[in-house]
N, CA, C and O of each residue as an XYZ file, in Angstrom:
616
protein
N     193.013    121.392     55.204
C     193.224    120.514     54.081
C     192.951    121.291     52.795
O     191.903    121.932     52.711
N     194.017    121.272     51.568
C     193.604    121.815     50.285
C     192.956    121.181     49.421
O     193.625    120.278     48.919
N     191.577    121.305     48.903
C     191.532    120.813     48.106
C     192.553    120.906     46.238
O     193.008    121.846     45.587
N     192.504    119.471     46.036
C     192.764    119.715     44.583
C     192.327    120.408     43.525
O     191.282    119.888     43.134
N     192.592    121.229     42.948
C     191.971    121.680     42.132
C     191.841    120.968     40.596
O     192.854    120.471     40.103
N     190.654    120.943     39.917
C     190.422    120.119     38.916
C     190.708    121.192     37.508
O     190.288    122.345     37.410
N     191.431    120.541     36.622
C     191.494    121.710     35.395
C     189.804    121.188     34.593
O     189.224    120.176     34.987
N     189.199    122.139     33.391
C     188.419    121.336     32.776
C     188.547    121.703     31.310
O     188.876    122.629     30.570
N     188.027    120.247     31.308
C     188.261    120.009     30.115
C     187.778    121.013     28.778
O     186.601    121.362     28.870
N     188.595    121.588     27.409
C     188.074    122.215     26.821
C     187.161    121.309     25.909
O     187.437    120.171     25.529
N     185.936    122.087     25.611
C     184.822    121.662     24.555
C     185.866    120.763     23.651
O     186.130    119.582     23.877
N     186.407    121.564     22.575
C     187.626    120.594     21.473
C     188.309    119.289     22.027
O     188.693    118.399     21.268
N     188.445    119.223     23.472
C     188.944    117.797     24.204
C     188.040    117.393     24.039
O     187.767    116.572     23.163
N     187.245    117.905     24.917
C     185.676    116.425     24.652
C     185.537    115.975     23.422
O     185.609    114.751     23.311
N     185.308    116.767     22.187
C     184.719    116.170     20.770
C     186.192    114.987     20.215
O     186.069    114.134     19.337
N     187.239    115.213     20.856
C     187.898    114.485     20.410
C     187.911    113.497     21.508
O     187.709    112.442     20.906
N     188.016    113.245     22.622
C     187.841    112.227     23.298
C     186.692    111.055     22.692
O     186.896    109.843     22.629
N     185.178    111.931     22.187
C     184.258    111.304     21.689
C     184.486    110.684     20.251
O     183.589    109.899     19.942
N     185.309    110.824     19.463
C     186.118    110.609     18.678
C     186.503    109.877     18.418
O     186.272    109.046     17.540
N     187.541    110.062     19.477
C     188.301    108.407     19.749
C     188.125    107.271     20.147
O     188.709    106.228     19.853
N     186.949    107.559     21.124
C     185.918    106.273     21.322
C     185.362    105.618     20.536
O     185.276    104.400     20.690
N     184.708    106.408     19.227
C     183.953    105.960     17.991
C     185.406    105.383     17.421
O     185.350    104.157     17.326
N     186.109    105.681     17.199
C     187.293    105.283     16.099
C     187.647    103.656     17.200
O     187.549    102.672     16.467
N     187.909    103.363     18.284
C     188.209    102.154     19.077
C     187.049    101.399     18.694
O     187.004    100.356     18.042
N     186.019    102.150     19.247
C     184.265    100.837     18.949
C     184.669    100.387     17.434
O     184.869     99.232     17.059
N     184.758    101.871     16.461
C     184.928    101.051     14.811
C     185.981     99.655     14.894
O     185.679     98.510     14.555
N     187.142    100.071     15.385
C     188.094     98.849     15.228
C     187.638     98.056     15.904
O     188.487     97.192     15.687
N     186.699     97.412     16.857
C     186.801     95.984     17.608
C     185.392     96.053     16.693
O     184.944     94.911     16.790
N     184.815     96.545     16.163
C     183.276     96.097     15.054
C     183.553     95.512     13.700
O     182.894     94.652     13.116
N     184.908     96.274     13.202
C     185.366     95.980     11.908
C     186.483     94.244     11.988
O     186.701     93.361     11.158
N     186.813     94.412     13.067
C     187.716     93.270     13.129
C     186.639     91.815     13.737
O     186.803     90.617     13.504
N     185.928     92.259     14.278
C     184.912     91.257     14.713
C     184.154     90.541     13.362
O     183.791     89.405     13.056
N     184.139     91.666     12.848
C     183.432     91.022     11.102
C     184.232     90.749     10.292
O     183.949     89.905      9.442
N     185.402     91.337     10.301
C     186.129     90.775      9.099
C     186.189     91.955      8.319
O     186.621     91.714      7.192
N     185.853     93.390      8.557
C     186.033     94.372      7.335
C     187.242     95.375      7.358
O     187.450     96.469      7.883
N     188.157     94.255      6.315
C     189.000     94.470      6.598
C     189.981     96.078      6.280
O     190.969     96.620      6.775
N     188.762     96.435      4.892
C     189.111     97.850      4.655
C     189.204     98.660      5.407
O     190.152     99.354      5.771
N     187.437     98.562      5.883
C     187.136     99.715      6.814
C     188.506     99.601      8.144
O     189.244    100.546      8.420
N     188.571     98.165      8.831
C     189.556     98.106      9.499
C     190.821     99.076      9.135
O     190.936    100.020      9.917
N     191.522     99.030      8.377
C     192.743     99.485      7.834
C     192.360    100.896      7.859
O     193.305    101.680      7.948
N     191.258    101.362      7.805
C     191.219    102.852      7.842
C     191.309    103.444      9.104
O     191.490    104.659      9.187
N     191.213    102.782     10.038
C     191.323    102.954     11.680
C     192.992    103.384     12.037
O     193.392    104.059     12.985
N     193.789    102.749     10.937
C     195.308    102.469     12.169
C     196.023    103.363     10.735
O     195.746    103.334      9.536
N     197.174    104.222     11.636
C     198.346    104.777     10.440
C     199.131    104.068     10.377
O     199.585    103.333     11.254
N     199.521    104.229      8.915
C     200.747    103.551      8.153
C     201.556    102.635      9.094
O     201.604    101.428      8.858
N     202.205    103.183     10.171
C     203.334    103.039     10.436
C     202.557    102.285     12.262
O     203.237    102.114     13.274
N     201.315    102.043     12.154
C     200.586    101.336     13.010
C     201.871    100.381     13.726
O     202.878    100.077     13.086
N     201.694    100.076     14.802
C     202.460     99.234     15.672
C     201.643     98.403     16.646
O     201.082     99.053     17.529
N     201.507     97.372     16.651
C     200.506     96.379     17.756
C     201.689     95.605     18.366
O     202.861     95.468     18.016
N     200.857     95.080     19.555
C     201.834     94.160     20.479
C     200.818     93.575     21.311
O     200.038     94.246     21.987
N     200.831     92.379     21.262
C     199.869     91.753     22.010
C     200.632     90.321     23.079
O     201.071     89.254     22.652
N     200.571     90.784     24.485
C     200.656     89.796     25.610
C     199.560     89.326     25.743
O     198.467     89.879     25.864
N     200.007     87.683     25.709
C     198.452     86.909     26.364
C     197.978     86.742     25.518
O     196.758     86.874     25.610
N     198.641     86.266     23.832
C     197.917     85.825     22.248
C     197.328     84.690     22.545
O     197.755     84.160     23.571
N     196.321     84.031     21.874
C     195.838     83.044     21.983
C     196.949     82.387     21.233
O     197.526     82.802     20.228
N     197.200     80.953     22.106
C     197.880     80.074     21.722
C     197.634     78.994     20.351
O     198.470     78.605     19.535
N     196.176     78.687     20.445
C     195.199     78.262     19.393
C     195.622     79.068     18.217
O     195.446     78.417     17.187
N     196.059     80.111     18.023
C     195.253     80.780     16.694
C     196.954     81.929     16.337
O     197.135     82.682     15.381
N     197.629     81.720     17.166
C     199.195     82.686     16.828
C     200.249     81.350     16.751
O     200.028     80.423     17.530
N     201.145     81.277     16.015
C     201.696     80.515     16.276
C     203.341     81.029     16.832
O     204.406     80.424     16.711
N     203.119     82.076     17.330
C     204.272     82.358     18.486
C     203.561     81.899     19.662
O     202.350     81.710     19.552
N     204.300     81.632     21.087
C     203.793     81.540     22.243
C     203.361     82.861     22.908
O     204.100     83.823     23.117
N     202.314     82.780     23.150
C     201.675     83.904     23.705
C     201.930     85.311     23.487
O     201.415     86.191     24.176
N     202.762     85.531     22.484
C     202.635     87.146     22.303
C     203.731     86.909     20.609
O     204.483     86.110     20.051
N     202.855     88.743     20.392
C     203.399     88.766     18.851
C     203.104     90.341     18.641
O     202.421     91.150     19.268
N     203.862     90.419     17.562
C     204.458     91.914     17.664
C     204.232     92.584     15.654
O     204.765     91.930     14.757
N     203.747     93.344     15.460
C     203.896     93.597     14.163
C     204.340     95.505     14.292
O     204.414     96.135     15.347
N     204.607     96.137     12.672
C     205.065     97.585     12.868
C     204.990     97.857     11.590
O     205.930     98.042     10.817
N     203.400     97.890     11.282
C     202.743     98.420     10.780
C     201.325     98.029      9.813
O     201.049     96.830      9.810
N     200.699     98.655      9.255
C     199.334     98.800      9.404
C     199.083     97.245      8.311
O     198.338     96.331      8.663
N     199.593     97.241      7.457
C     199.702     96.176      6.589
C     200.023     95.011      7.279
O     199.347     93.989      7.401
N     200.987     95.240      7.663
C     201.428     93.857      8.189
C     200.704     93.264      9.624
O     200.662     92.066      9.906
N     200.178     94.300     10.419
C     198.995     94.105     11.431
C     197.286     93.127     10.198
O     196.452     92.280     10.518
N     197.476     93.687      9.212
C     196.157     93.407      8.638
C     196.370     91.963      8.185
O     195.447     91.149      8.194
N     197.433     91.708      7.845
C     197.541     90.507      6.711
C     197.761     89.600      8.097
O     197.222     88.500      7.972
N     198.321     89.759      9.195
C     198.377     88.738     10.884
C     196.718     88.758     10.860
O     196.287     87.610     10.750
N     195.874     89.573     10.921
C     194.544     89.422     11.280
C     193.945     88.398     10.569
O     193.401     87.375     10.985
N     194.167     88.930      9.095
C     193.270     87.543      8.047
C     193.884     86.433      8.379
O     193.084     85.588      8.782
N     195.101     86.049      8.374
C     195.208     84.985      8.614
C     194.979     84.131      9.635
O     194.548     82.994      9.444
N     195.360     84.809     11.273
C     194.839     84.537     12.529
C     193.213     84.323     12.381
O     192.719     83.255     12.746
N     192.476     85.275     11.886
C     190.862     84.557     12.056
C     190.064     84.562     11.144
O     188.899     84.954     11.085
N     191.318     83.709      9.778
C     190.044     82.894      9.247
C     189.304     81.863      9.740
O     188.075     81.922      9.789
N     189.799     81.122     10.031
C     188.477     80.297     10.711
C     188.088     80.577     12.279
O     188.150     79.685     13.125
N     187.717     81.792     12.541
C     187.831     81.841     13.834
C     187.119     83.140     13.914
O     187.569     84.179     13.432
N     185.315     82.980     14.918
C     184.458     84.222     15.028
C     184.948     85.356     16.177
O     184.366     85.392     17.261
N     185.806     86.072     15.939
C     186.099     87.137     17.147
C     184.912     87.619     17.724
O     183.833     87.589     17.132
N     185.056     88.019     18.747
C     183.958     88.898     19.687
C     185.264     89.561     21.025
O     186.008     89.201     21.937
N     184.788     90.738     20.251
C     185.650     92.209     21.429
C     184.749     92.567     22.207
O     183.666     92.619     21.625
N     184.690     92.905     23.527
C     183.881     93.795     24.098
C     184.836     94.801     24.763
O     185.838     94.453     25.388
N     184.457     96.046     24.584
C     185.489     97.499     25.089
C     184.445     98.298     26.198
O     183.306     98.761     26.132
N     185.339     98.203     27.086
C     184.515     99.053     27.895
C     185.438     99.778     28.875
O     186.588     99.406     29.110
N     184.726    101.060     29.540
C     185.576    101.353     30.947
C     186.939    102.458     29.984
O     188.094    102.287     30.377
N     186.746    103.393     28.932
C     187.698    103.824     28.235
C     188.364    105.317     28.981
O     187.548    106.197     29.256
N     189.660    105.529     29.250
C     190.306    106.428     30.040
C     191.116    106.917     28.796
O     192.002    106.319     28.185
N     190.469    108.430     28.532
C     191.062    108.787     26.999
C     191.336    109.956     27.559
O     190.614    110.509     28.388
N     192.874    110.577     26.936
C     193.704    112.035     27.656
C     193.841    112.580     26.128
O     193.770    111.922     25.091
N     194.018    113.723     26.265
C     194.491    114.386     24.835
C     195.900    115.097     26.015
O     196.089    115.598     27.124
N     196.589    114.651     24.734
C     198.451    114.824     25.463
C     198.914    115.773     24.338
O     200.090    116.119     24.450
N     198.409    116.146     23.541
C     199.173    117.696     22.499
C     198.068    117.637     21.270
O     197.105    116.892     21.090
N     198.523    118.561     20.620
C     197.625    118.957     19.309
C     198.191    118.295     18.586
O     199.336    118.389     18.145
N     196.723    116.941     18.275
C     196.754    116.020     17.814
C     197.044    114.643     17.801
O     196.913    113.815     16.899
N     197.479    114.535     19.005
C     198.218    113.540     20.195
C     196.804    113.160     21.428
O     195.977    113.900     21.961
N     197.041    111.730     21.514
C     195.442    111.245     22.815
C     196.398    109.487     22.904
O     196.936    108.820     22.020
N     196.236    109.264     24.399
C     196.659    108.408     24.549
C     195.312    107.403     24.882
O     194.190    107.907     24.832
N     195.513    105.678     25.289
C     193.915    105.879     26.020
C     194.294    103.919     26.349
O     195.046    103.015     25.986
N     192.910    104.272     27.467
C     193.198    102.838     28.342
C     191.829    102.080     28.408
O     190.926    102.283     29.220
N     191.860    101.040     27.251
C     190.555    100.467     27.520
C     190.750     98.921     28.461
O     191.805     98.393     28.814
N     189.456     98.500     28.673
C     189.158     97.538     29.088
C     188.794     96.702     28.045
O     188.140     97.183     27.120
N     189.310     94.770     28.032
C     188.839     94.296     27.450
C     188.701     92.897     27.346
O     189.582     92.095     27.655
N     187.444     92.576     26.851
C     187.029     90.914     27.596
C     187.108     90.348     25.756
O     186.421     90.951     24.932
N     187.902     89.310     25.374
C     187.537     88.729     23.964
C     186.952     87.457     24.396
O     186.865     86.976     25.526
N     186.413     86.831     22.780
C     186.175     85.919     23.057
C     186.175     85.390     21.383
O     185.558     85.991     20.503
N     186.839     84.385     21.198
C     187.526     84.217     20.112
C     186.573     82.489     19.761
O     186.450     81.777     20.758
N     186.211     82.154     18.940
C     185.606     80.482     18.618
C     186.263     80.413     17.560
O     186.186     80.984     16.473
N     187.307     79.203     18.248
C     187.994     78.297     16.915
C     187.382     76.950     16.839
O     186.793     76.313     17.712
N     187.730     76.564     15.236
C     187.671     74.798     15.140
C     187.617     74.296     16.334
O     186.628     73.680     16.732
N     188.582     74.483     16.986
C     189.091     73.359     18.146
C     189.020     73.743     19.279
O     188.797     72.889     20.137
N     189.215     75.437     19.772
C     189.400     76.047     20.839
C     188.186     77.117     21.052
O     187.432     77.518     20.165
N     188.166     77.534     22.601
C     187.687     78.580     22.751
C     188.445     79.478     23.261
O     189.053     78.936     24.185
N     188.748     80.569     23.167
C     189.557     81.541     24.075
C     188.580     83.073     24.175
O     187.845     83.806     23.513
N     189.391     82.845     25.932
C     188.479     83.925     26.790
C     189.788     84.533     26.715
O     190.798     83.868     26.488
N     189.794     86.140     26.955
C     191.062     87.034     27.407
C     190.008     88.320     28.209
O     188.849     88.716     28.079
N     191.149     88.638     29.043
C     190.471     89.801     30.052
C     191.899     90.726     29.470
O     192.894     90.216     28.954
N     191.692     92.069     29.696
C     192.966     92.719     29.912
C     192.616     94.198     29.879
O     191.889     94.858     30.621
N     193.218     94.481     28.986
C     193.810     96.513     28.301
C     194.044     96.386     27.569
O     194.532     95.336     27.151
N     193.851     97.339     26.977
C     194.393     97.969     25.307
C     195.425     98.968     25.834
O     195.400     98.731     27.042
N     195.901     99.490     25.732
C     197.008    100.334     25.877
C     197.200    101.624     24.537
O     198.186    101.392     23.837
N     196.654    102.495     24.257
C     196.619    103.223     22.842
C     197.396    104.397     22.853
O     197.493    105.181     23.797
N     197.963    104.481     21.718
C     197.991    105.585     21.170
C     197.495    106.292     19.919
O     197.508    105.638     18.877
N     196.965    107.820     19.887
C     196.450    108.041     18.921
C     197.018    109.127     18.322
O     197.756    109.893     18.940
N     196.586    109.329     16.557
C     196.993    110.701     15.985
C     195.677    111.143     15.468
O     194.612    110.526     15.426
N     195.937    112.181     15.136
C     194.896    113.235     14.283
C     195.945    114.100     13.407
O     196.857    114.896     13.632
N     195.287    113.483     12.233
C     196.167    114.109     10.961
C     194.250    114.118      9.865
O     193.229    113.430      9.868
N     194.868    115.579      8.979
C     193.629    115.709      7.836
C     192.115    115.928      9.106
O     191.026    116.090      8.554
N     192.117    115.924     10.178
C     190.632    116.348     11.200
C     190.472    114.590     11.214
O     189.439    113.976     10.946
N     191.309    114.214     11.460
C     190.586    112.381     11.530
C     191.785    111.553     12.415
O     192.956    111.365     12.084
N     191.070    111.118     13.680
C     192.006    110.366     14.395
C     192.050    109.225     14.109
O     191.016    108.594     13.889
N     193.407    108.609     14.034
C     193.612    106.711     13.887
C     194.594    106.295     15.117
O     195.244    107.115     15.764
N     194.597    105.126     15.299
C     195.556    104.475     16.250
C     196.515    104.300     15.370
O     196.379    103.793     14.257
N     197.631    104.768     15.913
C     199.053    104.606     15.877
C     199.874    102.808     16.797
O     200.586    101.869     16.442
N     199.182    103.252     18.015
C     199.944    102.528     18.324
C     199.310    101.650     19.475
O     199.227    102.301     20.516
N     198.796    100.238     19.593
C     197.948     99.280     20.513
C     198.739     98.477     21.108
O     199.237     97.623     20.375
N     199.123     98.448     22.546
C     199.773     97.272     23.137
C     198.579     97.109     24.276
O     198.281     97.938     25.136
N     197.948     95.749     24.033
C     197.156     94.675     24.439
C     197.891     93.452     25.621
O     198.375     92.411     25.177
N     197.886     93.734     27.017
C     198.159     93.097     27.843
C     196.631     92.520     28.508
O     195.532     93.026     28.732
N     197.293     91.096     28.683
C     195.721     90.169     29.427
C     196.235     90.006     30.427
O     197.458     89.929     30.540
N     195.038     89.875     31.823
C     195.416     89.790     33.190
C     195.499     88.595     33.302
O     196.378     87.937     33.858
N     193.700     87.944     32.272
C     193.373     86.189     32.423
C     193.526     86.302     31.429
O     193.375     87.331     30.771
N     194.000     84.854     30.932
C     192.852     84.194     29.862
C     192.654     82.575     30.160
O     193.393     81.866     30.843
N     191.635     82.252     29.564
C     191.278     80.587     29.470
C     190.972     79.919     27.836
O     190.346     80.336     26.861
N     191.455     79.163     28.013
C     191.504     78.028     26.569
C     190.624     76.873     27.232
O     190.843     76.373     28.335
N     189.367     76.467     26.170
C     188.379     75.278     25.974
C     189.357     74.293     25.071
O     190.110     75.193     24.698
N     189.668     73.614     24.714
C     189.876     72.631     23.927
C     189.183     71.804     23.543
O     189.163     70.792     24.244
N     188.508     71.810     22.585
C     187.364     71.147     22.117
C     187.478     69.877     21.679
O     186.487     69.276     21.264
């Protein structure tokens, strides 16, 4: 039997893997509070989100919604949760560096959203893509698929 052989990772992968973790934790900390600057400093210009499994409560498409770019991701956020306390939890993160300056990455993720009226639970993934431009990585690009979710109706 052969074993596989494992490549390893260079030092410069790791610091950017570690990187990119801090830059994901910033975005589910900044969006959990509401800051919306700091938020916006996380994602490039040309940012792209897509989210399966939207809360029904709080999007008013059915279950999924789509924006393409960083502005227009920000101004869906304020409006989706003003009245409404987000809570992200990220965990379980599978981060690749795919070229110089290029990292793709696969988180885990449990929300938990309190509206007026509703509660919403979501389980799923993040789905990422990232850049590094100027020594500073941002998400480019987040598609958010849920396995569960559950709605309280209050």
């Amino acid at each position: 039997m052969t074993k596989e052989r494992r490549s390893v990772p260079r030092q410069s992968d790791l610091i950017d893997i570690l990187e990119i973790q801090q830059l994901k934790v910033r975005y589910a900390r900044f969006g959990d509070t509401k800051n919306w600057t700091e938020l916006r400093q996380c994602l490039t210009d040309d940012f792209h989100c897509l989210v399966d499994g939207a809360p029904r409560a709080l999007v008013a498409a059915p279950d999924r919604y789509e924006v393409h770019s960083a502005d227009d991701f920000l101004a869906n956020a304020v409006r989706m949760v003003a009245e409404v306390q987000p809570i992200h939890h990220l965990t379980l993160p599978e981060i690749a560096i795919t070229g110089d300056g290029t990292a793709t990455g696969i988180w885990a993720i449990q929300d938990y959203l309190i509206a007026p009226h509703c509660i919403f639970r979501g389980w799923g993934h993040y789905h990422d893509h990232y850049l590094k431009r100027d020594g500073r990585w941002r998400i480019r690009e987040s598609v958010l698929t849920r396995i569960r979710v559950e709605e309280t109706w209050l």
